[in-house]
Structures are given as structure tokens and as C-alpha cells.
N, C-alpha and C positions, 0 to 999 in steps of 0.2 A: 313778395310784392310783384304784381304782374306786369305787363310792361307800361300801360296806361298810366296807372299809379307813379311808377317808376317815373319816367316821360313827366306828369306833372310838379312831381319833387326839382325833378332838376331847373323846370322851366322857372318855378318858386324862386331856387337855389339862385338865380341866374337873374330873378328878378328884384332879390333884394340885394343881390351885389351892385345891380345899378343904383338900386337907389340909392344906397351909401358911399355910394360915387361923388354925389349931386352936390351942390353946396347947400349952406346952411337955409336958404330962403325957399329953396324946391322942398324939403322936405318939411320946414313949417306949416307951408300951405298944405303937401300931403297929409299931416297931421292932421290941419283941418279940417280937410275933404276926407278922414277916417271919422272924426269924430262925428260930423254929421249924418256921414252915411249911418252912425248908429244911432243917432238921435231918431233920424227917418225911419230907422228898420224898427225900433223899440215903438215907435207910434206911428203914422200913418201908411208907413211900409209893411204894416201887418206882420212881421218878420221874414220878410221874403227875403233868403240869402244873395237872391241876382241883384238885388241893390244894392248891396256891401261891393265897395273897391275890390277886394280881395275874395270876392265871391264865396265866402264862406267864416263862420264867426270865428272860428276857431284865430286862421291866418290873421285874420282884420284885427283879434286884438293882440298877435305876436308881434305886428307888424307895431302899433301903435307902442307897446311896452318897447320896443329896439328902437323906435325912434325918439322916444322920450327918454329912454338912458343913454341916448346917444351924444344928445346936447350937454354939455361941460355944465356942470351944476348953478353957475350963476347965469344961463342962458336957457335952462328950461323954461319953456312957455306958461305965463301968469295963469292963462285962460284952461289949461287944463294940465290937472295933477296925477301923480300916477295912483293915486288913492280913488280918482275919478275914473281910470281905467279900469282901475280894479273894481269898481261899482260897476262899467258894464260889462264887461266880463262874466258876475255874480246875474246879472239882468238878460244876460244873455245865454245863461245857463249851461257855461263851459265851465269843464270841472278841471 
């Protein structure tokens, strides 16, 4: 891995320990501000990666699967399931 690469793992690394810092309401809303970013990126975003939070699909849906099994099972969010993750994910053609 060369140092670039290297460099942006750890900044990742670094960026999702903040978030699972955060309490319960920061990360909802992040939730929801992932989801749309893929809603926008699957249609009118053309699938342009600089749209996605996490600037690239892969991240964006790691990020969204750790935050939805992060929430205590009777506190998962109505409005998105991880069966609906796993649909963009498939839509987003990460294998």
C-alpha cells in the first residue's frame, strides 16, 4: 500500500471512530444524509462518486451497514432496513 493510500485508510479509520462517538441523533440524521446521497447518486447524480458523503460507494455503504447495526435492535430506523441497504449496494454494483 503506498503512502497515499495508506494516509487515506487511516484518515477513514479516524473518521468513523468519530462518528461512533456521536450520540444517537448525529448519527440518524448521518444515516439519512447517506441514504439520499444514494438516492441522488442512483438518479439525478448520474452516479457521480463526489456526491456520496463518503466519496466513494464502496465506504458509503460500509458506513451505512455499521451505522444500522449499530442501533440496539428495537431502535433501528423504520424508514430504512438493512435489506434496503443491501438493494443499493446490489444498485450500486459493489460486489
Amino acid at each position: 500500500m503506498d503512502r497515499t493510500a495508506a494516509n487515506k485508510e487511516e484518515v477513514w479509520k479516524t473518521t468513523m471512530e468519530d462518528i461512533f462517538r456521536r450520540n444517537v441523533k448525529f448519527r440518524y440524521q448521518l444515516l439519512g444524509r447517506l441514504k439520499a446521497d444514494c438516492d441522488y447518486y442512483l438518479g439525478y447524480g448520474n452516479r457521480y462518486t463526489m456526491r456520496l458523503w463518503a466519496k466513494n460507494e464502496e465506504q458509503q455503504i460500509e458506513l451505512m451497514i455499521k451505522l444500522h447495526d449499530g442501533f440496539d435492535q428495537d431502535k433501528k430506523p423504520e424508514w430504512l432496513t438493512m435489506d434496503e441497504i443491501l438493494e443499493y449496494k446490489k444498485e450500486m454494483a459493489i460486489k
